[in-house]
Structure formats: C-alpha cells, structure tokens
C-alpha positions as CSV (number, residue, x, y, z in Angstrom):
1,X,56.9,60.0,-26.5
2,X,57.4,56.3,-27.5
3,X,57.1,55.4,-30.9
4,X,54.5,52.7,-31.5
5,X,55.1,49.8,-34.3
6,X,51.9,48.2,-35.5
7,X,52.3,44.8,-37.2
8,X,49.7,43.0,-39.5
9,X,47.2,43.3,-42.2
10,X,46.4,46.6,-44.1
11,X,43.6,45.9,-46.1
12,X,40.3,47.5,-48.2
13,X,36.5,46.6,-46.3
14,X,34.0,46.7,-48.9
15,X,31.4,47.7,-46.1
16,X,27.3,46.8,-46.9
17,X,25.8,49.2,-45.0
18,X,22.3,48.8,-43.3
19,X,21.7,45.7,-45.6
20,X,21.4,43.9,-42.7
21,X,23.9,41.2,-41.5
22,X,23.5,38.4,-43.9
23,X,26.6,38.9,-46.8
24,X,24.7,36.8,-49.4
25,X,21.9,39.5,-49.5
26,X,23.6,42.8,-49.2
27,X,23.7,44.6,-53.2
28,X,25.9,47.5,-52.8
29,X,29.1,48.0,-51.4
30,X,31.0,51.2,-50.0
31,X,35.1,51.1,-50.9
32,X,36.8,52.0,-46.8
33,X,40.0,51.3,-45.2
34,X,40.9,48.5,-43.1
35,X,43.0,46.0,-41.2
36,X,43.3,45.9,-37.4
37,X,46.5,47.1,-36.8
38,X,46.1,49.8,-39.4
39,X,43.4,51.1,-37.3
40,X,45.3,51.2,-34.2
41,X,48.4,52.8,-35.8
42,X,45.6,55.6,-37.5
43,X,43.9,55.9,-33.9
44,X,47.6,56.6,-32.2
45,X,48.2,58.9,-34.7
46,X,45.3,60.6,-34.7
47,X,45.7,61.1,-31.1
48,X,48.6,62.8,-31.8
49,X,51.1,59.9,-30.6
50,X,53.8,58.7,-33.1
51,X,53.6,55.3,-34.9
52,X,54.8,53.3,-37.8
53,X,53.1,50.8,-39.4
54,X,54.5,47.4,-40.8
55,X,52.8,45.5,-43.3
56,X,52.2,44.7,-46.7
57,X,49.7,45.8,-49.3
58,X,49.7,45.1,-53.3
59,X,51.1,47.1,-55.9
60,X,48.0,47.8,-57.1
61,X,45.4,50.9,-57.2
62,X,43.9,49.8,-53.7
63,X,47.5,49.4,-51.8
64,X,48.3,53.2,-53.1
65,X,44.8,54.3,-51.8
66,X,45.4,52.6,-48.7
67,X,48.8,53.9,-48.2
68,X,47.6,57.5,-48.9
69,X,45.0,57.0,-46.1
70,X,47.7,56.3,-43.7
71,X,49.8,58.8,-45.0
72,X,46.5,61.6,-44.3
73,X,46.5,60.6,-40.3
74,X,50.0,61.2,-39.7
75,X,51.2,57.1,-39.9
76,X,54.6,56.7,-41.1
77,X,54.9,54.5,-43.5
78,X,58.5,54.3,-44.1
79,X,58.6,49.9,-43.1
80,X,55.3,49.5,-45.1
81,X,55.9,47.1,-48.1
82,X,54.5,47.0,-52.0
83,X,54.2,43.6,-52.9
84,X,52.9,42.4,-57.1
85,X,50.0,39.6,-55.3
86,X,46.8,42.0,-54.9
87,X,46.0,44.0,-51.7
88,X,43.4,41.7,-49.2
89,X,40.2,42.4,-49.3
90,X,37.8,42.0,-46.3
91,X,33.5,42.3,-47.2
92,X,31.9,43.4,-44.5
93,X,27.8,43.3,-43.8
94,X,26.5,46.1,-41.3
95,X,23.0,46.0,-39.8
96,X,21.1,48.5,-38.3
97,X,22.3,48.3,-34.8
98,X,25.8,48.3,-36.4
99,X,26.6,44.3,-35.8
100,X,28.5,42.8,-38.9
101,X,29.7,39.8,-41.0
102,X,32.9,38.9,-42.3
103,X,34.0,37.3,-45.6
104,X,37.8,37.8,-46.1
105,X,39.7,37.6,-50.0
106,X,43.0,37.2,-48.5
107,X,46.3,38.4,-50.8
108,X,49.1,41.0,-50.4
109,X,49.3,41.0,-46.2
110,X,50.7,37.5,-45.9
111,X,53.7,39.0,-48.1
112,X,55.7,40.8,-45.9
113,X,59.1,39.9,-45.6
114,X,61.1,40.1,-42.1
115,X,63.7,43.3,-41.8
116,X,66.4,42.8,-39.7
117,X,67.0,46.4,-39.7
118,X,64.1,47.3,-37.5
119,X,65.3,45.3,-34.6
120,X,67.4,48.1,-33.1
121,X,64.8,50.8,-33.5
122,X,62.0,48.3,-31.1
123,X,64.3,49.1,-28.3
124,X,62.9,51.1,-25.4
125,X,59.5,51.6,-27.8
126,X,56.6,49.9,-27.9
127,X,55.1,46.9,-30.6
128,X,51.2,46.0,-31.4
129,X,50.7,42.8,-32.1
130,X,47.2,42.6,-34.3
131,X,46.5,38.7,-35.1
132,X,43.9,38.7,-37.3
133,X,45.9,37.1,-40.7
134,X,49.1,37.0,-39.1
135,X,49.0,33.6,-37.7
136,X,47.7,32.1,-41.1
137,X,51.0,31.1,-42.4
138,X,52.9,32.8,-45.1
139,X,55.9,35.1,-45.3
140,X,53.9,37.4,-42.8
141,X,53.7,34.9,-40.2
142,X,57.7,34.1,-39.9
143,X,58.3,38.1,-40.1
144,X,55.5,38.6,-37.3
145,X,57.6,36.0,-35.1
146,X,60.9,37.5,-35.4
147,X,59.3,40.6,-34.8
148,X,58.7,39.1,-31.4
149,X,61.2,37.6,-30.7
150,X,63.4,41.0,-31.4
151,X,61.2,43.0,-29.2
152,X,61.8,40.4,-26.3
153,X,65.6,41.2,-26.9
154,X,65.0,45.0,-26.8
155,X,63.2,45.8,-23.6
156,X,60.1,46.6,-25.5
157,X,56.5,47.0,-24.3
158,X,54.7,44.5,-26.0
159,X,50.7,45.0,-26.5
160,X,48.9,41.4,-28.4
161,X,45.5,41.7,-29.7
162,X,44.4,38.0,-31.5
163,X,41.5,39.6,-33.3
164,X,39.8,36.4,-33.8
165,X,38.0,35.7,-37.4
166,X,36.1,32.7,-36.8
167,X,35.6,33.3,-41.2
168,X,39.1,32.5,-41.0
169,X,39.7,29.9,-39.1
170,X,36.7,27.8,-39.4
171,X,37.0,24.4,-37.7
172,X,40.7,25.4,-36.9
173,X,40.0,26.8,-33.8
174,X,42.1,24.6,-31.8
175,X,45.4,26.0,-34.1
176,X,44.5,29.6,-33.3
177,X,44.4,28.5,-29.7
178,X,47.8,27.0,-29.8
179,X,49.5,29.8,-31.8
180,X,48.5,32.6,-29.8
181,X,49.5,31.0,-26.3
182,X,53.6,32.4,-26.6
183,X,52.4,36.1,-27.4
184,X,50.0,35.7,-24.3
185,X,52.3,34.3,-22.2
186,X,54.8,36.9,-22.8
187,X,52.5,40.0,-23.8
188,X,52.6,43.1,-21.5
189,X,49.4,44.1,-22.2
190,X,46.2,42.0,-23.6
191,X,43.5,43.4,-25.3
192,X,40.4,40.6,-25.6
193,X,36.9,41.0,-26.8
194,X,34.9,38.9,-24.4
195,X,34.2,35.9,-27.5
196,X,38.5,35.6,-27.4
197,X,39.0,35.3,-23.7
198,X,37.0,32.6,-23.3
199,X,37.8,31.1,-26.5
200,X,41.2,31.2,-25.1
201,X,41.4,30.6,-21.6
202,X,38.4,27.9,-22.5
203,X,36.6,29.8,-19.3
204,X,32.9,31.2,-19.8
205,X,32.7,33.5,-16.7
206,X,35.0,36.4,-17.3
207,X,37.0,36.5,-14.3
208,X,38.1,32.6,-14.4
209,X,38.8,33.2,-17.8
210,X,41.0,36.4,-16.7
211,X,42.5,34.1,-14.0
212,X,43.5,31.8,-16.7
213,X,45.1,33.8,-19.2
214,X,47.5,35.7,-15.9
215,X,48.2,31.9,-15.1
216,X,49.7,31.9,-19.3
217,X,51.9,35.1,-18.4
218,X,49.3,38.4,-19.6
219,X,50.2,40.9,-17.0
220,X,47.6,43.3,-18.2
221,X,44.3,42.0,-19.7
222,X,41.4,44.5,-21.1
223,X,38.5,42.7,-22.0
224,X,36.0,45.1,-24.2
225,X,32.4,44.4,-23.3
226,X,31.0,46.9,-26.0
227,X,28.1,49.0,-24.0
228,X,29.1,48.0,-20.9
229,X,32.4,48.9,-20.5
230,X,36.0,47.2,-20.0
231,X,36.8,44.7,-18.1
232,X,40.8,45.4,-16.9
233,X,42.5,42.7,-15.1
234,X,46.1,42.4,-13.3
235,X,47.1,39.7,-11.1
236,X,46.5,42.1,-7.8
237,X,43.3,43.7,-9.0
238,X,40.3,43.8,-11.3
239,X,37.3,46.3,-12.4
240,X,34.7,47.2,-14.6
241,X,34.8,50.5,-16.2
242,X,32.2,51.7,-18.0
243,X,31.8,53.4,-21.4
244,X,29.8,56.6,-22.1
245,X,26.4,55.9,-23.6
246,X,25.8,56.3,-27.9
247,X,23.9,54.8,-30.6
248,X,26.2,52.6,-32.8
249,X,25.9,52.8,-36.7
250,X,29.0,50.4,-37.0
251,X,30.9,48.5,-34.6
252,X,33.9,48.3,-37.1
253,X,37.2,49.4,-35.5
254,X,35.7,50.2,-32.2
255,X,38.4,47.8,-30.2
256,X,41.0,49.2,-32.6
257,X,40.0,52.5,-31.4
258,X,40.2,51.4,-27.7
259,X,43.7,49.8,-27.9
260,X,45.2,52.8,-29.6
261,X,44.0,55.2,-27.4
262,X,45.3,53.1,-24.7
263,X,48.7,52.1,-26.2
264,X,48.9,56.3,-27.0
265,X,48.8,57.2,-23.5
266,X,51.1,54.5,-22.4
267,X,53.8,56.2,-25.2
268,X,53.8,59.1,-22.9
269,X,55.5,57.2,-20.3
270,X,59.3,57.5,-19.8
271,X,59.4,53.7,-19.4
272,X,55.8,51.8,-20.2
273,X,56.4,49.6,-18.1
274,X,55.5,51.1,-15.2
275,X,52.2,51.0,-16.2
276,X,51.7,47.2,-15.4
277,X,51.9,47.9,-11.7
278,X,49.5,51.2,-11.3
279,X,46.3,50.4,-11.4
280,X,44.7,54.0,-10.8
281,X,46.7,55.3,-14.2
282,X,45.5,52.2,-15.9
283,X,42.0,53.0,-14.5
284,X,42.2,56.9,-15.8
285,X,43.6,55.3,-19.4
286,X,41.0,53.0,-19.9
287,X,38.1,55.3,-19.2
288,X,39.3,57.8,-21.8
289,X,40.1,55.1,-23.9
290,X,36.7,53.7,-23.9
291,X,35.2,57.3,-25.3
292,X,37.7,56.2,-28.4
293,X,36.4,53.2,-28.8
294,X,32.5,54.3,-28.5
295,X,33.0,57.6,-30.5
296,X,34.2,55.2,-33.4
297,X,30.7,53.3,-33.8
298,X,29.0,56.5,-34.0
299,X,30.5,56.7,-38.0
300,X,30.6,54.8,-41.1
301,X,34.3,52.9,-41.2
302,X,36.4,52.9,-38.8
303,X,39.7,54.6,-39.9
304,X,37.3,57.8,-41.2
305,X,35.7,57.5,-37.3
306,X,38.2,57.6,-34.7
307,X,38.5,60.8,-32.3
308,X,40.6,63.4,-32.1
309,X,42.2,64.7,-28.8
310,X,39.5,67.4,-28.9
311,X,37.0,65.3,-29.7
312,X,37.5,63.1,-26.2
313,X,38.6,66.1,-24.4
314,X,35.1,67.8,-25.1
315,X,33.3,64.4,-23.9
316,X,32.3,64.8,-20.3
C-alpha cells in the first residue's frame, strides 16, 4: 500500500453547535480537532491506509492535544513540526441542518519550514494537497511549493483540494484564483466542492466548468454535491453518483472524509496512476467514498466522525 503525505493546516475548531449559523450570536463553544488535510490524513488512517502528515502546530497545550489526536487514529506524525507562534484556531457556527460559519485566528500552520529530506520518500507514493491556509503566504506557503515541485520530480500521484475560505480571502478572490491554477494544471486528481469549480473555472453549469478546469490540465475532477452525490469528471467521460441518504448534524469534514476515502483506495494500487484511465474503478471508489463522506455529518466534529472499514462495509 502507498503511503499518503498530507500537507497543510492542523488546527483546533471551537465548534457552536445548534446556535444557529450566525458567529456573533453563538455563547458556547465545544474544543474539536481540525484542519483539512488533518482530516484527510485521519480518514486514510482510519481506513486503515498509511499516511503521514506534514504541518505545523504551536508549542503550546492545543498543538500537544492536536498531535495526540493524530497519534489515536494511527497518523504518523514523524514530519509534523512544533513551532513557539500559537496553534490556529478556526471558530465554527453549526445550525440545525448542520450548515456552518467560519471565523479563522490564524498562527502556528503558516510556520512550517521546507525539508529537503522528504523529497526521496514522495517517490512512487502519493501527496494531498489541502489549500485552505496554504496559499496565504508565509513559511508554509514556500514549503507547500517545493513540496510540489519535488513530487513532480518523483513520479508521484498528486491529489489538490483548494478548500476555499471565502473568511480568508475576502475580496482576494482573484489571487486565490491565480495561485491555485499550477496545482490544477498539474494535479492528478481534483477534488472540488461545487462553490470552487465554478469559482475557478469562472463556469456556473457544472459540466462547462469541468470542461474548463480539464482544458487547465485536472485529469480527474470530483465535484461533491452534498446530498446529491458526486459529480466525477475525466476528459473521456462524466457521471453523477449518488450518495446514500442521512440526516446531517454537521457538515464539517464531510469532503475531507470523501477525499480520504478515495485517496485510501487509490494507495492500494501498485501504480495510482492507472486510476486516471479506468472509469468503472473510479466509479466503484467514489460510491464507497461517498458513504465516508455522508457518515461524517451524522456526528459532532469531523476527525471524532469519520468511518471505519466496518462501518462502510455494513452500509448497503
């Protein structure tokens, strides 16, 4: 099996739940791990698949508490680095049909310092991209492109999610845009929520906007539709698959969830690329990896939420 490497922010959500959506009402506040890529490295581990995470969190009593968590669902740790600026945290409003709102105190995950050690270990693995600080600027964001480049030199798979923050990017938009156009244009596999493909491709109808990001270089796009399914695209062939039917609580690492289930089958593969040009496997993946995804909304947080293999197994 493939190890995985998961790049970006590790941070703590200070979750308000079912005080509705609106931040600057909500009273009381529930202490949960976070950070997109952390999520997909705890989902592939979870799942039983191996993966290391790389990122920074602050020497402080939240880093060790988030470090511990990764530790408890079998994430290695080993490139994970202590920094004295204070771990990030993100404040997160849940209402009752589990939609949410974002205020992020950004700290220790734009400290992490390039290793030049890791380069030879990418080869023949695979590397998850998870944007949502990483393009900010910073120490993290020079480490996160030589990360890239080094895969590209390594024969690695190479799986980009831009996990848009519109909180973070305000009326930068345009910047975000621009900096996640190389990792499209070079990515193996895309994962999009619908709001990021057409944000990016600048298309509103889905497959236009899927048409636009294969013109970039994407070979395989997934676009998460939440209840409706996935939307997976290659340049010979596109379909809808649906998801299984639940009642979300929180919506909070369900496309984490997806993506790692995904990327956790694909490490199965002798070489993961092959993947790119069979359509039925991809088909079979993403179905199962939509149960991930749906089971996760089902729960409170969304590191504490994500499926075991016997959980999906027992799901019809």
């Amino acid at each position: 099996m493939k190890q995985v490497y998961c790049i970006g922010e590790l941070l703590i959500d200070f979750v308000a739940e079912k005080q509705g959506s609106d931040l600057s009402k909500a009273i009381v506040f529930t202490k949960k791990p976070g950070g997109a890529p952390a999520n997909v490295a705890c989902a592939i581990a979870k799942l039983g698949g191996n993966s290391k995470f790389i990122g920074c969190v602050g020497n402080d009593p939240f880093g060790a508490f988030l470090l511990n968590v990764l530790q408890e669902n079998n994430v290695d740790i080993s490139l994970t680095q202590r920094s004295k600026t204070f771990t990030t945290l993100a404040f997160v409003s849940l209402a009752d049909d589990g939609e949410r709102d974002f205020v992020f105190s950004r700290g220790a995950d734009k400290k992490l310092m390039y290793d030049s050690d890791v380069k030879k270990a990418f080869k023949g693995n695979i590397l998850h991209l998870g944007a949502a600080t990483a393009l900010l600027g910073g120490d993290l964001e020079k480490a996160y492109g030589r990360y890239f480049f080094d895969a590209l030199t390594q024969n690695v798979f190479i799986s980009f999610d831009p996990n848009f923050r519109s909180d973070l990017w305000k009326d930068e938009k345009d910047v975000f845009i621009k900096k996640c156009m190389p990792f499209i244009e070079k990515a193996d596999l895309c994962k999009f929520s619908l709001e990021e493909a057409q944000l990016l491709s600048g298309e509103k109808d889905t497959i236009n906007a899927c048409n636009v990001l294969h013109e970039i270089g994407a070979k395989i796009i997934t676009i998460t539709l939440g209840g409706e399914g996935t939307l997976l695209s290659t340049t010979e062939y596109k379909e809808t698959i649906p998801s299984i039917k639940v009642t979300p609580v929180d919506t909070t690492g369900a496309g984490d969830a997806f993506i790692g289930c995904l990327l956790q089958q694909i490490a199965t593969l002798n070489d993961p690329h092959e993947i790119i040009s069979n359509s039925s496997s991809l088909l079979k993946m993403i179905k199962k990896a939509n149960k991930a995804g749906a089971m996760t909304t089902t729960g409170y947080g969304a590191i504490p939420s994500l499926p075991t293999q016997e959980q999906l197994l027992a799901i019809e």
